[in-house]
C-alpha positions in Angstrom: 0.0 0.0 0.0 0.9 3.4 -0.9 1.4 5.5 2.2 0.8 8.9 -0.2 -2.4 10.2 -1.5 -0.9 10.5 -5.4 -4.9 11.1 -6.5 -4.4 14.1 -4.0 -4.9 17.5 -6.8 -5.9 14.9 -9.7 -8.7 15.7 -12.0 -8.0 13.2 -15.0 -6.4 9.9 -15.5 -5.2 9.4 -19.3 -5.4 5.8 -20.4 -3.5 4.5 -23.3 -5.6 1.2 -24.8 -3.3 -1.5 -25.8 -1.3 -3.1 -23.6 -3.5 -1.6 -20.8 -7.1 -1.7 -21.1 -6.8 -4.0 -23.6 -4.8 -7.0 -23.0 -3.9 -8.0 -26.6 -0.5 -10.2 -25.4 -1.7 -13.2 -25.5 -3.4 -13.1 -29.1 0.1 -11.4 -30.4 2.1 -14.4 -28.7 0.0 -16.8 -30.4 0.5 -14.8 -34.1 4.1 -14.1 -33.4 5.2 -17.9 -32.3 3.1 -19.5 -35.4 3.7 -17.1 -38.0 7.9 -17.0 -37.4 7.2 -20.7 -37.5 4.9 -21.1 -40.8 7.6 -18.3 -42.5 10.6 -19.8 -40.7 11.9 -16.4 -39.8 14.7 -15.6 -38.0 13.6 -15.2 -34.2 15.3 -12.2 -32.1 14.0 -13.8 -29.6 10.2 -13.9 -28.4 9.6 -10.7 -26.2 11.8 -8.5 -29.3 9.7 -10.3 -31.9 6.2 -9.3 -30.2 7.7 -5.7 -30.3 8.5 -5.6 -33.7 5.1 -7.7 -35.1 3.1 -5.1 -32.3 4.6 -2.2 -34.5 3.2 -3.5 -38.1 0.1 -4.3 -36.5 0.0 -0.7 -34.9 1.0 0.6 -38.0 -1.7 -1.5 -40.2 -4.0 -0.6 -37.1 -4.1 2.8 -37.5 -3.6 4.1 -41.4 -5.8 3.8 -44.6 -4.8 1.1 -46.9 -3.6 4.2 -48.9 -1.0 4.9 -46.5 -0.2 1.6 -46.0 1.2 1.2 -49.6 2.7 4.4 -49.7 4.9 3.7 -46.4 4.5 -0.1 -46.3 8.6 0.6 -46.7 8.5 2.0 -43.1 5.9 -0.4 -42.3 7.8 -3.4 -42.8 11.0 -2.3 -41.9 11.6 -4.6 -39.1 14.7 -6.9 -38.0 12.2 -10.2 -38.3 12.3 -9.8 -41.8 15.1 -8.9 -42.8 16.2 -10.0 -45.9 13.1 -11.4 -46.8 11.9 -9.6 -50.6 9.2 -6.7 -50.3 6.5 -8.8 -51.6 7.3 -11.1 -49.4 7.4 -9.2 -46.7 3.6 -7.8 -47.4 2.3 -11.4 -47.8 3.7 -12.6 -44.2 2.6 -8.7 -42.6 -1.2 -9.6 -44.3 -0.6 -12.8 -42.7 0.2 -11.8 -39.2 -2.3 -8.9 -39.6 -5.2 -11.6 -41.0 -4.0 -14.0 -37.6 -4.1 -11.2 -35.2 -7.7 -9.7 -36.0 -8.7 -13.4 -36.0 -7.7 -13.8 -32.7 -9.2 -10.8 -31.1 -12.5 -10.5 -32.4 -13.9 -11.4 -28.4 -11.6 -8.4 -27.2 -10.7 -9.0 -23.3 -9.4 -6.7 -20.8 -6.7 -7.1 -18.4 -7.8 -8.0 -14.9 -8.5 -5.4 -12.5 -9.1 -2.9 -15.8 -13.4 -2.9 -14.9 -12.7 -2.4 -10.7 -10.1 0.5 -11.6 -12.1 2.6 -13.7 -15.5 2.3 -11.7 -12.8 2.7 -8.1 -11.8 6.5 -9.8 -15.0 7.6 -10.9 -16.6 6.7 -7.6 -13.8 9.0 -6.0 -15.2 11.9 -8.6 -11.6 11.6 -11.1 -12.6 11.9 -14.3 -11.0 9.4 -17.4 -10.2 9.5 -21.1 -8.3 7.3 -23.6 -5.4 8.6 -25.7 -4.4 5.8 -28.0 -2.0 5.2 -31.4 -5.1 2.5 -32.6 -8.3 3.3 -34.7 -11.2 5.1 -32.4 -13.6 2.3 -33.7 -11.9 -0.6 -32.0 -11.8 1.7 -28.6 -15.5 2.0 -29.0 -16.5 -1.7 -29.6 -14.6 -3.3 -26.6 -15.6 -0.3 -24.0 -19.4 -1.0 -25.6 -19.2 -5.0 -24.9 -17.8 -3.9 -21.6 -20.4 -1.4 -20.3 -17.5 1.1 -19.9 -18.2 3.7 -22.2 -19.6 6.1 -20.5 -16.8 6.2 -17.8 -14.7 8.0 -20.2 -15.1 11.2 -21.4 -13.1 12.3 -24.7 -10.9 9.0 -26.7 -8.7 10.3 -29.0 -6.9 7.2 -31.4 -4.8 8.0 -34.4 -7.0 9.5 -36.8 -7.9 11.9 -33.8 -4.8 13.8 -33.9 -2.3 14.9 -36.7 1.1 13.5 -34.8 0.5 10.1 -32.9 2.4 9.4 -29.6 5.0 10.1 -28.8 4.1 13.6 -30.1 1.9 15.1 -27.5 -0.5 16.9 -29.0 -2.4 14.0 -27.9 -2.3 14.6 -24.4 -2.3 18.4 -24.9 -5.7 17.9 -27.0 -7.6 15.9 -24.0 -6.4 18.7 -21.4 -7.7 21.5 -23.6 -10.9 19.5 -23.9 -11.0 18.6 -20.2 -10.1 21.6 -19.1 -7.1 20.7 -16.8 -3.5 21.5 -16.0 -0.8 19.1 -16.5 -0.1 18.8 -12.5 -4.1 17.6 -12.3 -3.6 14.7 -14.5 -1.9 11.2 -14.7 -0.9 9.3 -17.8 -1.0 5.4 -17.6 1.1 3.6 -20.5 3.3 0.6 -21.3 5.7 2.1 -24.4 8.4 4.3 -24.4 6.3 6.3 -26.6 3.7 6.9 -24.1 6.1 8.2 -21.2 7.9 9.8 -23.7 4.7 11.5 -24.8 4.0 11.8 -20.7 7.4 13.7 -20.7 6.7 16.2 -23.7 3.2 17.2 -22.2 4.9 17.5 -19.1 2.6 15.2 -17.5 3.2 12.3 -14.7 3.2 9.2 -16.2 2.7 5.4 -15.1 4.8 2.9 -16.7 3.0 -0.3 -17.1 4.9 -3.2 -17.7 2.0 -5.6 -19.7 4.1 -8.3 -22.0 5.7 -6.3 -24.8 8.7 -3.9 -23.6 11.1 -5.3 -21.2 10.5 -4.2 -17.4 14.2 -2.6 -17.9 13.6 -0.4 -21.0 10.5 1.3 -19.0 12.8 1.6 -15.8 15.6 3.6 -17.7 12.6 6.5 -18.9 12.5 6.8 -15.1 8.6 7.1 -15.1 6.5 8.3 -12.3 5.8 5.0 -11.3 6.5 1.7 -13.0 3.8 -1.1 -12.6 4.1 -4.9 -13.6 -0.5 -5.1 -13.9 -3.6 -3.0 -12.9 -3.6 -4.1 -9.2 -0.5 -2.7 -8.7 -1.5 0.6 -9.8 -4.6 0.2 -7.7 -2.2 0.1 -4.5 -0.6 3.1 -5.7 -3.7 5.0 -6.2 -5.1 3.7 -2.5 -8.2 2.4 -3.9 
């Protein structure tokens, strides 16, 4: 337990989506393990390949199919295929893409995700959603959830003209809200996000859900670092 009131002044938490409201590690294990397999790529090892996979996916996630072509260059630029031919390289990213959707259709939170978010709006803090993923997906899971109306302005990449870790983001939900960057807490699990956290000058929570190593979120020295949602409940005193 906590022994400080860190809620104590805060108006707004800021929740990313993937890799903490929505736990989507499991489904990229599965795609990542069988797809390196079926393609016999050459494995950096499990936790580097999820990282690299979670950044086409992100990518495909998140831009028109337009986009896609024009910067499938950037989109496929990733250590897991190197040295595989372009149109290769679209075939096996259509692949993991095609597994990946499959695999998340029932979309499931992590555990504690519902208790949180009910905890700090019975204790008056108000939430939103800043996320690099399409606004539509947001929408569907916090629907099937009953959590919608917990959160008051979701912002996902279409939302904003620079993605995370840009903050405009973050700056965009505080001019909506309202708020002051002191008055508001940031919750993440990429460098992007506490790098975003940084830029917008705003305390940030470093979750540690699957995809970065605990390390890498240690060393950008975040406000807090958390391994799962109960942990972050401690820290809040909830």
């Amino acid at each position: 337990m906590n022994d400080k009131d860190v809620l104590k002044g805060i108006k707004l938490v800021i929740f990313d989506y993937d890799g903490v409201i929505y736990n989507m590690i499991e489904p990229l294990r599965q795609t990542v393990v069988e797809g390196t397999e079926k393609f016999a790529l050459k494995s950096s090892g499990l936790q580097e390949d999820m990282r690299e996979v979670f950044h086409l996916l992100e990518f495909a996630l998140t831009r028109t199919v337009a986009d896609q072509i024009l910067d499938s260059k950037e989109m496929l630029d990733i250590q897991l295929l190197k040295g595989v031919p372009h149109l290769k390289r679209l075939r096996i990213a259509t692949s993991f893409y095609g597994d990946f959707r499959d695999r998340t259709k029932e979309p499931i939170l992590f555990d504690g995700v519902e208790e949180l978010v009910k905890k700090l709006n019975k204790k008056g803090i108000k939430m939103a959603i800043l996320s690099n993923s399409a606004k539509k997906y947001i929408l569907s899971t916090l629907e099937q959830y009953e959590l919608l109306n917990y959160f008051s302005t979701i912002l996902g990449a279409a939302e904003v003209k620079e993605v995370k870790p840009n903050p405009e983001g973050l700056l965009k939900i505080l001019e909506i809200e309202n708020v002051k960057p002191k008055e508001v807490i940031f919750i993440g699990d990429m460098i992007s996000d506490t790098d975003a956290g940084k830029n917008a000058k705003i305390k940030t929570i470093a979750i540690a859900s699957g995809i970065l190593p605990v390390e890498k979120l240690v060393a950008e020295n975040p406000y807090f670092l958390a391994h799962n949602i109960l942990e972050i409940q401690q820290f809040f005193n909830l």
